[in-house]
Backbone as JSON, one array per atom type, in Angstrom:
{
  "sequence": "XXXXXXXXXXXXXXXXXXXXXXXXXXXXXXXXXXXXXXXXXXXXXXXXXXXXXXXXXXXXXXXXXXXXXXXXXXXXXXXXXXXXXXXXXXXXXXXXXXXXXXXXXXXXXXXXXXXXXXXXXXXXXXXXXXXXXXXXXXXXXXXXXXXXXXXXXXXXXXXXXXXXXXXXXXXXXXXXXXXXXX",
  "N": [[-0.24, -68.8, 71.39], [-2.92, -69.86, 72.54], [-3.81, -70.33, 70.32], [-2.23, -73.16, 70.03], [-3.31, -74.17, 72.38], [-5.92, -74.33, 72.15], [-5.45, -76.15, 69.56], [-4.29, -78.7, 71.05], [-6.22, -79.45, 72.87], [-8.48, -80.03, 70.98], [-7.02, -82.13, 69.51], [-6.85, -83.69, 71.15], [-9.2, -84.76, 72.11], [-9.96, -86.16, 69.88], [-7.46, -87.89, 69.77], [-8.0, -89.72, 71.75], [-10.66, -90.77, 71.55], [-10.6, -91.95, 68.88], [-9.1, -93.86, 70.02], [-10.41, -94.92, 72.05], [-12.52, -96.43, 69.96], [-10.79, -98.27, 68.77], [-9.34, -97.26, 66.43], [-7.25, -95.97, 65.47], [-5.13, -96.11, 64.05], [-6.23, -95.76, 61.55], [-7.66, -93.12, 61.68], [-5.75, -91.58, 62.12], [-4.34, -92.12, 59.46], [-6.4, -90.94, 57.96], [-5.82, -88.49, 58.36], [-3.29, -88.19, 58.01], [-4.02, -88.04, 54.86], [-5.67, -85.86, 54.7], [-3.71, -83.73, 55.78], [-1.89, -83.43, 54.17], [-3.52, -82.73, 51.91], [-3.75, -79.91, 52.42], [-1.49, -78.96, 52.91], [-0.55, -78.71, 49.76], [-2.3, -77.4, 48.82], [-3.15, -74.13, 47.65], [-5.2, -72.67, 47.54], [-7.34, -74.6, 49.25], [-6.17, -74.08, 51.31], [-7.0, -70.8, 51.87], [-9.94, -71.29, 51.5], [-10.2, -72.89, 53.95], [-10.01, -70.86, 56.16], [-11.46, -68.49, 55.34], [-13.88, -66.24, 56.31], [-15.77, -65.74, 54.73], [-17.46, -67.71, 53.35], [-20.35, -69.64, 54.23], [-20.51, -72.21, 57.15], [-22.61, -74.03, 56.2], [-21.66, -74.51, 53.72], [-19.1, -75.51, 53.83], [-19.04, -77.39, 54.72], [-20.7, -79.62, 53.66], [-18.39, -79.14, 50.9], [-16.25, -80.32, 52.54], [-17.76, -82.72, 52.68], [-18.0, -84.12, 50.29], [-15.42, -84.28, 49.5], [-14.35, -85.38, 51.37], [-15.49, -87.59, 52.3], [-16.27, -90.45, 51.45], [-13.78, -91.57, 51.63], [-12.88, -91.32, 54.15], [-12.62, -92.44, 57.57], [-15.83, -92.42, 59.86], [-15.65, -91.41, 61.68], [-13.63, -89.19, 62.07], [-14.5, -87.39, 59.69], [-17.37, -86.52, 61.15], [-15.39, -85.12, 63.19], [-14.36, -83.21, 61.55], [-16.73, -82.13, 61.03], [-17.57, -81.3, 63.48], [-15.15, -78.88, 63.92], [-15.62, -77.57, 61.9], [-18.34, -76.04, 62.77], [-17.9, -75.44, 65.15], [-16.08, -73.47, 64.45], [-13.43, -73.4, 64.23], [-11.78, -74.73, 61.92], [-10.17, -73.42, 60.69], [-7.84, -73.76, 62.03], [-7.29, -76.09, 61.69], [-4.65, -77.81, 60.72], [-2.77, -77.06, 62.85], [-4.33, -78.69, 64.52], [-3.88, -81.08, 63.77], [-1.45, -81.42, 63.62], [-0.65, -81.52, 66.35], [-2.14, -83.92, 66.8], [-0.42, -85.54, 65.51], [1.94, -85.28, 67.5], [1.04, -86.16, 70.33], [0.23, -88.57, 69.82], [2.6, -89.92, 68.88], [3.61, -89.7, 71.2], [2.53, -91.2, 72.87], [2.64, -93.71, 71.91], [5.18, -93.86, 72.82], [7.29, -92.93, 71.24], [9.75, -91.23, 69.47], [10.92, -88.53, 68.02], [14.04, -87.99, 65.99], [16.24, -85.28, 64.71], [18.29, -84.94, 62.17], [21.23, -83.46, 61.25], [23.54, -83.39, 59.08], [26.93, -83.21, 57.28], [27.14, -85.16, 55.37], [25.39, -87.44, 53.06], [24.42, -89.6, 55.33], [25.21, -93.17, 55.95], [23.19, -96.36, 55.53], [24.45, -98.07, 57.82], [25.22, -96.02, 59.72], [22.95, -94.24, 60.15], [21.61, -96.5, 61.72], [23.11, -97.09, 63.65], [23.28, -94.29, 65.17], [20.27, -94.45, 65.52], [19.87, -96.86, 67.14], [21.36, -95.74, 69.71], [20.39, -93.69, 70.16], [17.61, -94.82, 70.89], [18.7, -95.88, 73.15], [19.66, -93.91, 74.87], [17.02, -92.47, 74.97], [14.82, -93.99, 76.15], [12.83, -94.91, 74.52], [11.0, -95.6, 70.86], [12.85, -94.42, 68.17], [12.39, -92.3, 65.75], [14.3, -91.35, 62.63], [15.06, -88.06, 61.29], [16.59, -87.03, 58.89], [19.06, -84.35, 57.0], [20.31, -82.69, 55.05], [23.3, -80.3, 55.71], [25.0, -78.29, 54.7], [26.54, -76.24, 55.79], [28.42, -77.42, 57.6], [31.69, -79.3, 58.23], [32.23, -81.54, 58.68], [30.68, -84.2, 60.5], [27.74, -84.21, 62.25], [24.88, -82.73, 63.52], [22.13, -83.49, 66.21], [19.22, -83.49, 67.46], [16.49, -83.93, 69.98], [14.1, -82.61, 70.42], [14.46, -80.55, 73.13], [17.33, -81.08, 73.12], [20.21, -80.59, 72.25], [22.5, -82.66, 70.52], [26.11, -82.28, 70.05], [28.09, -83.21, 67.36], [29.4, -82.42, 65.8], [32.48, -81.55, 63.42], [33.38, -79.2, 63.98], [32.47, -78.33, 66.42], [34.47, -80.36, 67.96], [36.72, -79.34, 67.02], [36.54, -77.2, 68.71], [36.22, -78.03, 71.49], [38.66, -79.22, 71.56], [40.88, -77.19, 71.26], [40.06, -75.89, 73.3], [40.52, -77.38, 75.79], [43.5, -77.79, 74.94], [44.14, -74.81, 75.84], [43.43, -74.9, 78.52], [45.5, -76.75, 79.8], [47.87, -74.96, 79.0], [47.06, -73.21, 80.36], [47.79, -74.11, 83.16]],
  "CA": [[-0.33, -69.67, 72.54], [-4.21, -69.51, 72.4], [-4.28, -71.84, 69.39], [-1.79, -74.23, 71.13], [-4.22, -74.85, 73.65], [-6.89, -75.17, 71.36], [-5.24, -77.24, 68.82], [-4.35, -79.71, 71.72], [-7.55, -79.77, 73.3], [-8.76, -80.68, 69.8], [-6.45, -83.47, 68.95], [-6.27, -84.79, 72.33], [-10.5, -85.52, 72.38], [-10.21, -87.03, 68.88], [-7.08, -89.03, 69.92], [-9.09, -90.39, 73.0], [-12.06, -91.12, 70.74], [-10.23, -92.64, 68.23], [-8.32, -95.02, 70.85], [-11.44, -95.94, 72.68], [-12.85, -97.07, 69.18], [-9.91, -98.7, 67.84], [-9.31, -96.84, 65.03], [-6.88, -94.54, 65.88], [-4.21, -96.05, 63.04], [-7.22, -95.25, 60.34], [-7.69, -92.16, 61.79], [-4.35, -91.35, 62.02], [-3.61, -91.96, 57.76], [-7.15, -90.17, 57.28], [-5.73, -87.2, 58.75], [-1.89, -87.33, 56.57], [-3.85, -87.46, 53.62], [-6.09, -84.02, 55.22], [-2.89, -82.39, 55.97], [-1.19, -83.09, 52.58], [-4.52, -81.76, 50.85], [-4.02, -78.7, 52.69], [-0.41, -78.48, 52.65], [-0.47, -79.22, 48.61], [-3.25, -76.66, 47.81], [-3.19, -72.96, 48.54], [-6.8, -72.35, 47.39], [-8.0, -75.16, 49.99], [-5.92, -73.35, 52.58], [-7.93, -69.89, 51.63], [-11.34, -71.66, 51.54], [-10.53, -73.3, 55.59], [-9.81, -69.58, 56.52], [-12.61, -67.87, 54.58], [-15.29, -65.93, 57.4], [-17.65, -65.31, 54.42], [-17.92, -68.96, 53.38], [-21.14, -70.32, 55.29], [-20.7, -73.64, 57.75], [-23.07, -75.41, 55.86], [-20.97, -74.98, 52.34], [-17.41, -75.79, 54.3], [-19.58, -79.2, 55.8], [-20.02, -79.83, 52.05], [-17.14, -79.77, 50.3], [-15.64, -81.81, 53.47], [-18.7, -84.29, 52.29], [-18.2, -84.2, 49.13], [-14.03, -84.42, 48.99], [-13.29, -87.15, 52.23], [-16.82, -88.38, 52.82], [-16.07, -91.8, 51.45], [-12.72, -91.65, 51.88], [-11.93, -90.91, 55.64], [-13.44, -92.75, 58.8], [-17.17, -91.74, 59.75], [-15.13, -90.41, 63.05], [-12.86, -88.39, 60.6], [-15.94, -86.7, 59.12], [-17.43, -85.74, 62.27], [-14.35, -84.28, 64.02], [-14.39, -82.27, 60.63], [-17.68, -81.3, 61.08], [-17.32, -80.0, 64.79], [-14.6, -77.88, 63.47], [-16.59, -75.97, 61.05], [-19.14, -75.68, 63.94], [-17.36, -74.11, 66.53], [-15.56, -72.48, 63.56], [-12.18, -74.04, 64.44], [-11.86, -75.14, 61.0], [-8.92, -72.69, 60.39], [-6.89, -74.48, 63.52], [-7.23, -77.64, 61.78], [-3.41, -77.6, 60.15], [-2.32, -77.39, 63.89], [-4.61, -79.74, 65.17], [-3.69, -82.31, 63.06], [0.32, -81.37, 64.16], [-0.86, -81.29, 67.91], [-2.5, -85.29, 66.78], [0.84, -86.27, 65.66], [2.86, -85.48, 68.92], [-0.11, -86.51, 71.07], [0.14, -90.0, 69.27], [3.78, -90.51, 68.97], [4.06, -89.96, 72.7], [1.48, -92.16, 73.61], [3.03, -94.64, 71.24], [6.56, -93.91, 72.87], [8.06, -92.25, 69.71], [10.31, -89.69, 69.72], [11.64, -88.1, 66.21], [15.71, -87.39, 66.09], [16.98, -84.28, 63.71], [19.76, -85.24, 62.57], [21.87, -82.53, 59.88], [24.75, -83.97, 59.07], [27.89, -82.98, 56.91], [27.09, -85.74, 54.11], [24.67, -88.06, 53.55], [24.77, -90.84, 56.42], [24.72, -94.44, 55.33], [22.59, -97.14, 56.27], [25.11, -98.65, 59.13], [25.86, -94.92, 60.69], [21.64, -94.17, 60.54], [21.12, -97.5, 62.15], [23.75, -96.87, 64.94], [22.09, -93.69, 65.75], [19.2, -94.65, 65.88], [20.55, -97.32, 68.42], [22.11, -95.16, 70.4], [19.1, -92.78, 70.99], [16.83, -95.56, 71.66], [19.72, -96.82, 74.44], [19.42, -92.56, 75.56], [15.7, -91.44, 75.31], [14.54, -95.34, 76.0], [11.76, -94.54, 73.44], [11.23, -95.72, 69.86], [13.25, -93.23, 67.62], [12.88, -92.4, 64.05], [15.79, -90.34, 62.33], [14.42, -87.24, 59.79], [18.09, -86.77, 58.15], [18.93, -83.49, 56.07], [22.25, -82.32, 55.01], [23.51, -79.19, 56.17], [26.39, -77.78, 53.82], [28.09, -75.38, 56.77], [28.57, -78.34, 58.45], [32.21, -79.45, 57.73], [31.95, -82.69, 59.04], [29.84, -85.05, 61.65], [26.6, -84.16, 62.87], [24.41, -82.06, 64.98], [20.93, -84.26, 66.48], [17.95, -82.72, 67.91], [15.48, -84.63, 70.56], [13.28, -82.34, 71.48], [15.16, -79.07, 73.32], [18.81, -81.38, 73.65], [21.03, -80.98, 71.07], [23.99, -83.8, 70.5], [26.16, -81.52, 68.19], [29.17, -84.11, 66.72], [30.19, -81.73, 64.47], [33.81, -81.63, 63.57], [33.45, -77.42, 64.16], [32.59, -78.82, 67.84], [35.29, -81.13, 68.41], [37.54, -78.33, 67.08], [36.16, -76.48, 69.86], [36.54, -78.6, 72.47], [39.92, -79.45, 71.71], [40.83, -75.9, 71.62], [39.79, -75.01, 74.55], [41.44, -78.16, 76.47], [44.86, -77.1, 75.08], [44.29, -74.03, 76.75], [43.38, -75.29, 79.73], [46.7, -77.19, 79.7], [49.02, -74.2, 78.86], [47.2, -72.65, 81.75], [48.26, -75.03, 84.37]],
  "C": [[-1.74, -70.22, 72.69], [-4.23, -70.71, 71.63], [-3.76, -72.85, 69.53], [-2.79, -74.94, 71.78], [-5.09, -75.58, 72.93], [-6.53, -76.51, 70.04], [-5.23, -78.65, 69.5], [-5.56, -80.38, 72.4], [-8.13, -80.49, 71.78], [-8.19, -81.86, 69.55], [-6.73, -84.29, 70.33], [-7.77, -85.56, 72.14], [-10.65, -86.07, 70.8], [-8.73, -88.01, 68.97], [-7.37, -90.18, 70.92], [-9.98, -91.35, 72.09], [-11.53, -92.0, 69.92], [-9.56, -94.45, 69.04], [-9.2, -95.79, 71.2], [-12.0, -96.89, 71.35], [-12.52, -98.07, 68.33], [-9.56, -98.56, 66.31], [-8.47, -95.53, 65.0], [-5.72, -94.73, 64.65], [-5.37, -95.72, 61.53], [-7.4, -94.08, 60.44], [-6.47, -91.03, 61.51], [-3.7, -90.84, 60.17], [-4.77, -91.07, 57.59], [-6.32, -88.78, 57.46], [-3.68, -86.86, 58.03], [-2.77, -87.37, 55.3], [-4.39, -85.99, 53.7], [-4.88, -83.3, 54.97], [-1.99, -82.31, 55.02], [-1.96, -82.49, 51.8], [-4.07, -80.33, 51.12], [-2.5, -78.29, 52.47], [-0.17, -78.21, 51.15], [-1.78, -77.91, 47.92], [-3.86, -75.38, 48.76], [-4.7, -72.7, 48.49], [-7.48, -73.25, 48.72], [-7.77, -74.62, 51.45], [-6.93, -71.89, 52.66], [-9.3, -70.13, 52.21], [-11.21, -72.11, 53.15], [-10.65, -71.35, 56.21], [-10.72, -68.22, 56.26], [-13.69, -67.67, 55.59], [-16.31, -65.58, 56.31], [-17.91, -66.54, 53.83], [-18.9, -69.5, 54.73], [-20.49, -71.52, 55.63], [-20.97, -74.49, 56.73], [-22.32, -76.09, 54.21], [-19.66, -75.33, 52.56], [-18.14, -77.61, 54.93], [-20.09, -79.87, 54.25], [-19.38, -79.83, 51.08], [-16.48, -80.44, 51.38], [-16.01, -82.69, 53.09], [-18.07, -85.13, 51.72], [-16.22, -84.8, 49.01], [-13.76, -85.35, 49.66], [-15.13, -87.33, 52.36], [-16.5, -89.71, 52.85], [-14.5, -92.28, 51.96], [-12.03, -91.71, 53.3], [-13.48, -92.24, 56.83], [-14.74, -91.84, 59.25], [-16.64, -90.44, 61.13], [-15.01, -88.71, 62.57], [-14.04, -87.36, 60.54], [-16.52, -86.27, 60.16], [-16.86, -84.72, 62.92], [-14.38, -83.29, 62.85], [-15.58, -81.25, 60.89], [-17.78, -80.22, 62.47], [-16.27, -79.04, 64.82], [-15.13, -76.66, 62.9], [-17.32, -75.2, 62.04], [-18.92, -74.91, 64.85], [-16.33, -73.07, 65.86], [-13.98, -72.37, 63.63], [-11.76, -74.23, 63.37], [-10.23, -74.63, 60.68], [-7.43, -73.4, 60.98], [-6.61, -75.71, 62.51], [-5.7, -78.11, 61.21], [-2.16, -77.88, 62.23], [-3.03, -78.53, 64.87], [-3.88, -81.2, 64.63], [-1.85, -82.5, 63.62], [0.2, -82.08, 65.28], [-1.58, -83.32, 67.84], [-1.32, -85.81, 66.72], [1.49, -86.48, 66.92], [2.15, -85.85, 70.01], [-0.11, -88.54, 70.9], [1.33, -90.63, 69.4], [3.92, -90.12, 70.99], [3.46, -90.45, 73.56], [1.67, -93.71, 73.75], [4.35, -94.75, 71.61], [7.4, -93.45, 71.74], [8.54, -90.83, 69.51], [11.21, -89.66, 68.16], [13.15, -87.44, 66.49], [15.25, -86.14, 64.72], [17.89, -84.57, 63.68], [20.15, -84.23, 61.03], [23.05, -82.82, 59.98], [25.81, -83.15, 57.28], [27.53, -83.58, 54.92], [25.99, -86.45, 54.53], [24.91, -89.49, 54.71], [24.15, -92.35, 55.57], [24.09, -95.15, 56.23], [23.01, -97.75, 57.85], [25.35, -97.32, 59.99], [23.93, -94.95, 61.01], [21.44, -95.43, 61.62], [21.91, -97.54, 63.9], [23.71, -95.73, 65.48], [21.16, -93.58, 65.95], [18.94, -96.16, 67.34], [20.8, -96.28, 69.75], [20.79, -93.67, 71.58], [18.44, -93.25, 71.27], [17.18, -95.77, 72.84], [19.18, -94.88, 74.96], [17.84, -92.04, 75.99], [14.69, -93.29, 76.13], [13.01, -95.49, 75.31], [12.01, -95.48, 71.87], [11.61, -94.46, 68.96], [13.03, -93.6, 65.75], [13.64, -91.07, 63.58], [14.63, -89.38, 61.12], [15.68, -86.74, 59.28], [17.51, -85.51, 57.19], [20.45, -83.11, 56.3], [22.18, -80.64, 55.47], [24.86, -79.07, 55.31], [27.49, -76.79, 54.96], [28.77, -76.2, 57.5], [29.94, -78.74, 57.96], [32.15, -80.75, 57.93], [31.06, -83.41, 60.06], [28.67, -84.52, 61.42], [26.02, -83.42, 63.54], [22.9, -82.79, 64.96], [20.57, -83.56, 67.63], [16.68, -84.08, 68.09], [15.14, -83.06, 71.27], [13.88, -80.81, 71.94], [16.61, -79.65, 73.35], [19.18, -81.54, 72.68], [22.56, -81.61, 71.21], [24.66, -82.62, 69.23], [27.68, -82.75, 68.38], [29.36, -83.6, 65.62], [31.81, -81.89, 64.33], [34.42, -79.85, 64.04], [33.93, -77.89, 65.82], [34.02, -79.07, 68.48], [36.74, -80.52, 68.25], [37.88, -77.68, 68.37], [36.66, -76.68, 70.78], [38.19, -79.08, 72.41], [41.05, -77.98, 71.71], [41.38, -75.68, 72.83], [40.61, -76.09, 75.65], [43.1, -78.05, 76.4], [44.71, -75.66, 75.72], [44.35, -73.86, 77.92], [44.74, -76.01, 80.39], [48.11, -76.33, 79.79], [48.32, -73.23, 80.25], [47.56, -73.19, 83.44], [49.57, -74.93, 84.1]]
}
């Protein structure tokens, strides 16, 4: 919970900073290619996490690997990491930037696990459909689910739409029962 806080506090004063400067979509890609370095390379994860690595050799290889590459911001916010020794956090800060950004930007992410893959005209009319519900911009992250026998189950957030065909089993079920009990 602890690093929650702090991750947000972190992203929030470098998505501020970034906004006031106009550079918050540069900032923004500097920081997916950061969190693919780190996701993509266990040794780099080690070395953020490392208490007998000095500051000043974690504020050089940052230099040295995004120096040219990232916004001068970028590079800074890196450096006051090492500094206050945050450095470790930075995997959740960078999370805690995303949802900080997309909900600033109005952008809310569906789950959607579906049965099969969904074609272009079904994606496109859920993604309708949750714009018309959350009145947000939505983008779909599709993945199949094999227990699934048919339809769908979609995830905003804590509300889950389930359109499964298990569901609709369910519910129909339980309405003939309701029926033979009357």
């Amino acid at each position: 919970m602890a690093n929650l806080r702090i991750a947000n506090r972190y992203a929030e004063a470098l998505l501020t900073t970034a906004e006031e400067l106009h550079i918050l979509k540069k900032v923004s890609d500097d920081l997916t290619v950061i969190h693919r370095i780190i996701k993509e390379s266990h040794e780099f994860q080690l070395f953020l996490k490392s208490p007998v690595i000095k500051k000043e050799k974690k504020q050089e290889v940052f230099k040295v690997t995004f120096g040219s590459a990232v916004q001068p911001l970028t590079l800074q916010f890196l450096f006051l990491l090492i500094e206050k020794e945050r450095e470790d956090a930075l995997t959740s800060v960078i999370e805690a930037f995303y949802r900080l950004q997309d909900e600033m930007l109005g952008i809310v992410h569906v789950n959607v696990k579906a049965a099969a893959e969904l074609s272009q005209q079904q994606t496109a009319q859920l993604k309708q459909r949750f714009e018309e519900y959350s009145k947000k911009k939505v983008y779909i992250d599709q993945s199949l689910d094999k227990q699934l026998i048919g339809g769908f189950i979609a995830r905003i957030g804590d509300t889950v739409f389930d359109g499964s065909v298990k569901q609709q089993l369910e519910l129909l079920r339980k309405r003939f029962a309701e029926e033979l009990i009357v």
